[in-house]
C-alpha positions as CSV (number, residue, x, y, z in Angstrom):
1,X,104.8,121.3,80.9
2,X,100.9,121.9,81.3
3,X,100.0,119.5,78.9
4,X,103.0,116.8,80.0
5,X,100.8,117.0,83.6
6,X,97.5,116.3,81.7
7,X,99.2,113.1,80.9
8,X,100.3,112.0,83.7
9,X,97.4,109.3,84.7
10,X,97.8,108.4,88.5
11,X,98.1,104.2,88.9
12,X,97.8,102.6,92.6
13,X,100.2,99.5,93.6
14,X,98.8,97.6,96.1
15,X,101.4,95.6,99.0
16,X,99.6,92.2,99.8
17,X,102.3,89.7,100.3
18,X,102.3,89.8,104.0
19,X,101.8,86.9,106.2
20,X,100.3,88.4,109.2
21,X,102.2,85.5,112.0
22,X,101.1,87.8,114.5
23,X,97.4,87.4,114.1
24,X,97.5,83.6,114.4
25,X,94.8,81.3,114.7
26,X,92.7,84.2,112.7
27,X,95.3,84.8,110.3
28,X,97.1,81.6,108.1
29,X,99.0,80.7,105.4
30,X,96.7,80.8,102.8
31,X,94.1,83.7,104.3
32,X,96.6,85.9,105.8
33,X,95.8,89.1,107.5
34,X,95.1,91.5,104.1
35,X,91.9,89.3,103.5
36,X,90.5,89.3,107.4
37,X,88.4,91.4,107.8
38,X,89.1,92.9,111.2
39,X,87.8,96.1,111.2
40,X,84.6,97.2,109.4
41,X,82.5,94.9,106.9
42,X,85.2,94.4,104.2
43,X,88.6,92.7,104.0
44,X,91.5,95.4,104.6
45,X,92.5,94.9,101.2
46,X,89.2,95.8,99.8
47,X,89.8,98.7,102.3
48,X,92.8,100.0,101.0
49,X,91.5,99.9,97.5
50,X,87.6,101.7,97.9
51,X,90.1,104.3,100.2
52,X,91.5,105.8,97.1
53,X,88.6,104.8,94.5
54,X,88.1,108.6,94.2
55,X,91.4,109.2,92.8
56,X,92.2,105.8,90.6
57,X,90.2,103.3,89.2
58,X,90.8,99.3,89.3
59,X,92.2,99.4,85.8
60,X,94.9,101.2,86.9
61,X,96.0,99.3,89.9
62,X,98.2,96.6,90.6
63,X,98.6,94.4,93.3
64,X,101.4,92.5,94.2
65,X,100.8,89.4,96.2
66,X,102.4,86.1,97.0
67,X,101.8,83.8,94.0
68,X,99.4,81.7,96.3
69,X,97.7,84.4,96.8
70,X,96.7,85.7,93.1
71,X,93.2,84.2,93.2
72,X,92.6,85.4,96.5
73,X,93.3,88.7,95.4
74,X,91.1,88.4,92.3
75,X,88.7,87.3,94.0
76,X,88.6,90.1,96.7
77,X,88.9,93.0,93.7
78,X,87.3,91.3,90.8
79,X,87.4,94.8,88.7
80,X,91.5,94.5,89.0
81,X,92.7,93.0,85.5
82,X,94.1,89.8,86.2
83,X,97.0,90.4,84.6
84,X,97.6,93.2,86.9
85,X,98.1,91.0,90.1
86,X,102.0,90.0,90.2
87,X,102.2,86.9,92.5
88,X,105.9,86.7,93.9
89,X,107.4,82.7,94.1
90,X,109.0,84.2,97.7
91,X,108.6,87.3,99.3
92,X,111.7,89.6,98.9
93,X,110.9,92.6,100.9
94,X,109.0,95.8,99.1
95,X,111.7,97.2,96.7
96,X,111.5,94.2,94.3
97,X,107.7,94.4,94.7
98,X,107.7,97.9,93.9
99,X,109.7,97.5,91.4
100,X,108.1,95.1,89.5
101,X,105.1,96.9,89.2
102,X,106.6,99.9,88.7
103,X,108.7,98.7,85.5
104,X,105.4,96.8,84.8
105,X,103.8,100.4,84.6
106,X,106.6,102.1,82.6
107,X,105.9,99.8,79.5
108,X,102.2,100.9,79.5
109,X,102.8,104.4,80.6
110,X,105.9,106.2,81.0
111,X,104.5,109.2,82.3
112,X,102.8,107.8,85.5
113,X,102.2,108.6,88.7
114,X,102.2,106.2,91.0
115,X,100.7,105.8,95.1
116,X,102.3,102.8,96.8
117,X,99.6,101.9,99.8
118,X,100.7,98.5,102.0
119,X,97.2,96.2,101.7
120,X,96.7,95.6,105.6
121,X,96.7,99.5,107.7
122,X,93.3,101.4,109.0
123,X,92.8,104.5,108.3
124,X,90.2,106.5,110.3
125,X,90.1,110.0,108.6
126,X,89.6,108.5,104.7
127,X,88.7,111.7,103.6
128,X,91.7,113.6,105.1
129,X,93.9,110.5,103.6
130,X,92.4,110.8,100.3
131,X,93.0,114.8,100.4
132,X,96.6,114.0,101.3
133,X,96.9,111.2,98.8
134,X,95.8,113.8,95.7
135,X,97.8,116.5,97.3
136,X,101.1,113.9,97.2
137,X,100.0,112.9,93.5
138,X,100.1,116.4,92.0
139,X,103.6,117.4,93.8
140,X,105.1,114.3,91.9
141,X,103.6,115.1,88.9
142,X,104.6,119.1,89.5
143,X,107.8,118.7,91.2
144,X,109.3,114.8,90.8
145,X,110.8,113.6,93.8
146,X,109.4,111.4,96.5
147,X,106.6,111.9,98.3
148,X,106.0,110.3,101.7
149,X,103.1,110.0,104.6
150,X,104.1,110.5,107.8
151,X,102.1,110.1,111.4
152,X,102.0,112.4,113.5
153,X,103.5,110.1,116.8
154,X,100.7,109.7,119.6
155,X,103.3,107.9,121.7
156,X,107.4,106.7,121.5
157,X,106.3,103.6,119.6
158,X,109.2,101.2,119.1
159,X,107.7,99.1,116.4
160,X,108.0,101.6,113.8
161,X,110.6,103.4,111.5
162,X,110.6,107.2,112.0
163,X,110.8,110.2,109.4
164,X,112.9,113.4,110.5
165,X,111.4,116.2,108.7
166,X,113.4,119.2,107.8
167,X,112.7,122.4,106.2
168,X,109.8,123.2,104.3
169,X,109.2,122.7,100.7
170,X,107.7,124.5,97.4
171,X,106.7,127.3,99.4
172,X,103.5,125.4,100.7
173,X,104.3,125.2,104.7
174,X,102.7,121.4,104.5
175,X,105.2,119.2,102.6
176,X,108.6,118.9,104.2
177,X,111.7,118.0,103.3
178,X,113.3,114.5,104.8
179,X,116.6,114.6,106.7
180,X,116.6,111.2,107.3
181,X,114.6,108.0,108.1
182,X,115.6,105.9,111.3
183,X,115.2,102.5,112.0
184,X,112.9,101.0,114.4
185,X,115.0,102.5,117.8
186,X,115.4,101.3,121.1
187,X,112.9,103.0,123.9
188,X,114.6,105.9,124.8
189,X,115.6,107.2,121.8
190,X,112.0,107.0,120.6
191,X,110.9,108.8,123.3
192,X,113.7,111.7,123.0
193,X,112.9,111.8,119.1
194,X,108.9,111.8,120.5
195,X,109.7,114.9,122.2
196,X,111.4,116.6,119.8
197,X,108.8,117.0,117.7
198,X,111.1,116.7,114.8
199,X,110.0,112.6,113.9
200,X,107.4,110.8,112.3
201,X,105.7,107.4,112.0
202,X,107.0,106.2,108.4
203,X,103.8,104.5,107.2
204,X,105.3,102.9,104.3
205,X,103.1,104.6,101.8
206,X,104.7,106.8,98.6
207,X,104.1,108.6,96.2
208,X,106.7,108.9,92.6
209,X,106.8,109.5,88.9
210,X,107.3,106.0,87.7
211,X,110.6,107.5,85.9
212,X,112.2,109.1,89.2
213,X,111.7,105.4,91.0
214,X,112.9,103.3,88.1
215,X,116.4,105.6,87.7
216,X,116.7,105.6,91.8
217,X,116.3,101.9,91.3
218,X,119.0,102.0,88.9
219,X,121.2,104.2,90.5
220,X,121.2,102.5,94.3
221,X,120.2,98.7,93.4
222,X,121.4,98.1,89.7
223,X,121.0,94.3,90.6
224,X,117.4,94.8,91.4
225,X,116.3,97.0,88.3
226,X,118.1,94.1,86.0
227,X,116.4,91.3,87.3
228,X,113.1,93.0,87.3
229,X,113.8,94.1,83.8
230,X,114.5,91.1,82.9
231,X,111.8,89.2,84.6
232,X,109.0,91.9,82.6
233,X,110.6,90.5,79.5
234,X,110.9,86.7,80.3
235,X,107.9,86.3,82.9
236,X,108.5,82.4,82.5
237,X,111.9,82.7,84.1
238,X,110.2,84.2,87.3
239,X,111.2,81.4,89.8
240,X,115.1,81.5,88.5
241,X,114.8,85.3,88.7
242,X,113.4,86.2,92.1
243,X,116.3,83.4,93.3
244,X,118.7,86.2,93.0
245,X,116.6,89.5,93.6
246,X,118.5,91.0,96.9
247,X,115.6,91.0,99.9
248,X,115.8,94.5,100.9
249,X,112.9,97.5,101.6
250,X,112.1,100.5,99.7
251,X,112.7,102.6,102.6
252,X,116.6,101.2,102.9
253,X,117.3,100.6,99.2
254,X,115.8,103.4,97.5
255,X,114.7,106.4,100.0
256,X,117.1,106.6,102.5
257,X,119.7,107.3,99.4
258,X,117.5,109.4,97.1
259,X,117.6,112.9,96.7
260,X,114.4,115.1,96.7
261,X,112.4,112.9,99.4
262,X,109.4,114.7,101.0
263,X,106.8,114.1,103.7
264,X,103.5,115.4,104.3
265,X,102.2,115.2,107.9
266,X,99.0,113.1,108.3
267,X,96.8,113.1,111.2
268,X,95.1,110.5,109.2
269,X,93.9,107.9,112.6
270,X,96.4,105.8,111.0
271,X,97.7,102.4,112.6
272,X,99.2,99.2,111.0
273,X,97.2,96.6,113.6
274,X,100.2,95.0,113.3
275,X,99.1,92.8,116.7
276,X,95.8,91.7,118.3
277,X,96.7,95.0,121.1
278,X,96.6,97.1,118.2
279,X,93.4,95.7,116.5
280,X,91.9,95.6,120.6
281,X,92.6,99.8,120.7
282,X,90.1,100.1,117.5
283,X,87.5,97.9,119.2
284,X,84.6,99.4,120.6
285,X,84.1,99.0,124.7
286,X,81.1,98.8,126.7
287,X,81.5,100.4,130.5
288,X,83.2,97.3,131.8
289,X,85.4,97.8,128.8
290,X,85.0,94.6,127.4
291,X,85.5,94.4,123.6
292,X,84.4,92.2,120.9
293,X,84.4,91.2,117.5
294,X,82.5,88.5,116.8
295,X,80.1,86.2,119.2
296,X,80.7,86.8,123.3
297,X,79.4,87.2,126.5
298,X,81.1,88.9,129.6
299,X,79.9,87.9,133.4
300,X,81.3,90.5,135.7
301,X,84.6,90.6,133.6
302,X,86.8,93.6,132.8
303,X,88.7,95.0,130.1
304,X,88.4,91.5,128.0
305,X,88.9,91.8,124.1
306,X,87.2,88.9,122.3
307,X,87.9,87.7,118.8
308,X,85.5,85.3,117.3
309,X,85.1,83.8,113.8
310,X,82.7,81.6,114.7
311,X,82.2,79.9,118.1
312,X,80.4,81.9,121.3
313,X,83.4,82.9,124.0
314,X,82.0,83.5,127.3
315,X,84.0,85.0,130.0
316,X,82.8,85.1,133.9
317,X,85.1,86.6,136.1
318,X,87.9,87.4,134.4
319,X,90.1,90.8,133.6
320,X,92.9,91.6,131.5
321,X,92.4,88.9,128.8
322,X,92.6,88.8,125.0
323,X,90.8,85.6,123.3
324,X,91.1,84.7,119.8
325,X,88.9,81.7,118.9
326,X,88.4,80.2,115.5
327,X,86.9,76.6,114.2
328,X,90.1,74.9,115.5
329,X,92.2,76.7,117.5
330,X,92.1,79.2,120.4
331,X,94.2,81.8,121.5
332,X,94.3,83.0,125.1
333,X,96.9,85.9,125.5
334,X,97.9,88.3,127.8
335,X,98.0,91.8,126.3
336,X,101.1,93.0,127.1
337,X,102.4,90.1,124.8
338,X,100.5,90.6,121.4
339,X,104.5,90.7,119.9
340,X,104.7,87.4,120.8
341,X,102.1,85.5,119.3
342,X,104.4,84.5,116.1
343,X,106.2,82.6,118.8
344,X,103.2,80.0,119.1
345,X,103.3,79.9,115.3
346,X,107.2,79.2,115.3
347,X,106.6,76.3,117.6
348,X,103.8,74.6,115.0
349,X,106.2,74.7,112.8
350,X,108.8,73.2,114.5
351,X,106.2,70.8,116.0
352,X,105.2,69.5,112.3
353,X,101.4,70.9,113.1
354,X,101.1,72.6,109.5
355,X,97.0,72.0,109.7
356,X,96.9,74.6,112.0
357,X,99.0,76.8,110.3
358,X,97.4,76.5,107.2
């Protein structure tokens, strides 16, 4: 068995197929949020790859992407092989992604270990991450089984799966065994699973041998693993193929029916920045507690978060705001509303205005 583990080289697959609708006008259809860079100096998939660049080098990740996105992608991690960036034709949800590159894997190297990471979360504490994320890898290696990450809940957040944890696992009093995940849930049973100290934030990262994902895949979406087998065989029949793939998540195809699914607690400073009020909480303030990233100037205004890609916002007077501005459009929202901002995106469409969308 000692030497089987000595094989086992650890691969990274990379989410980046997002669209990001909520961070509209700085986020668009062919620079989505994964290649903003919001926080920091580098785009959050750069991010997400330097985060585990002690553990796995760029020849052994993959990324999967929309296929308009494949340049993109190259051209934000040049050291990925090109050939190792699977651009989907239409966006089917994360099991057929993770899928594809994990049967994509398996003809390489059977005997790999693979970390799942989505392409667009922060992560505040990389070093505790990266001890987490090598702590996850050797389990799967050890053990088999699936291996999840999940937060620590700072508040009844109803945006989010959840992970109840169960009882402890391989003796180690850190890894827990998973009862169940939950669906995004109304308020108050958020808060009552909150309290009960029992629940997690699902954060959508994993880690698996490649063999114990492809025979879940097998066993719970035979449909899937076919069509992704096939499509690894007969890569010109991609657009035919991924019109029948069934649209569904990891988390609901594959880990809510598997056997042997674990979770290690991370008080990681994780968040998703799924919406402008989550990207205006990392944001440093000044005493008024005015924010900004980018160009701006406050006149006796308070608690005003100011996103700039370009032009100057000046604000005199003024409380409570969130401003988005970019070359040619601006976005003035209220921060109790961030959810909504897909809305104003929903009406371009349906308005025919696709330059700004684009």
């Amino acid at each position: 068995m000692g030497s089987r583990l000595e094989n086992m080289a650890r691969w990274l697959v990379i989410l980046a197929g997002g669209r990001g609708e909520r961070f509209w006008p700085l986020s668009r259809v062919m620079h989505p949020k994964q290649f903003l860079t919001l926080v920091g100096d580098k785009s959050m998939l750069e991010s997400t790859r330097e985060r585990v660049s002690a553990l796995i080098d760029e020849a052994h990740t993959y990324v999967v992407t929309g296929s308009d996105y494949v340049d993109k992608v190259s051209a934000n991690l040049p050291g990925v092989p090109m050939n190792q960036i699977l651009g989907e034709p239409r966006g089917c949800n994360t099991a057929p992604s993770i899928t594809w590159a994990a049967t994509s894997i398996f003809r390489r190297d059977p005997d790999a270990v693979i970390l799942v990471l989505p392409s667009d979360h922060v992560i505040q504490k990389p070093q505790d991450f990266l001890h987490l994320a090598d702590r996850a890898l050797t389990l799967a290696a050890q053990h088999g089984g699936f291996f999840t990450f999940g937060i620590v809940p700072t508040h009844p957040e109803t945006g989010y799966g959840y992970i109840e944890r169960d009882g402890t696992a391989f003796g180690d009093g850190q890894t827990l065994e998973v009862r169940r995940f939950v669906e995004k849930p109304p308020r108050d049973v958020a808060e009552a699973m909150v309290a009960s100290g029992r629940y997690f934030w699902n954060s959508g990262m994993f880690a698996f041998r490649v063999t114990d994902l492809l025979d879940a895949v097998r066993e719970f979406l035979p449909d899937l693993a076919d069509g992704i087998a096939t499509l690894v065989d007969s890569p010109d029949r991609i657009e035919e193929i991924f019109e029948k793939l069934p649209a569904i998540s990891i988390d609901h195809g594959v880990m809510e029916n598997a056997r042997s699914v674990y979770v290690l607690p991370a008080d990681i400073g994780w968040d998703d920045v799924g919406t402008f009020g989550a990207l205006a909480k990392l944001l440093p303030r000044n005493g008024e507690k005015n924010a900004a990233n980018g160009y701006a100037i406050f006149v006796e205004s308070e608690n005003v978060t100011a996103i700039s890609d370009g032009p100057l916002i000046s604000f005199v007077g003024v409380k409570d705001l969130y401003v988005v501005a970019t070359h040619d459009a601006v976005l003035i929202l209220s921060p109790d509303r961030s959810q909504d901002v897909r809305k104003v995106v929903q009406a371009l469409k349906a308005g025919g205005s696709h330059e700004h969308l684009l």
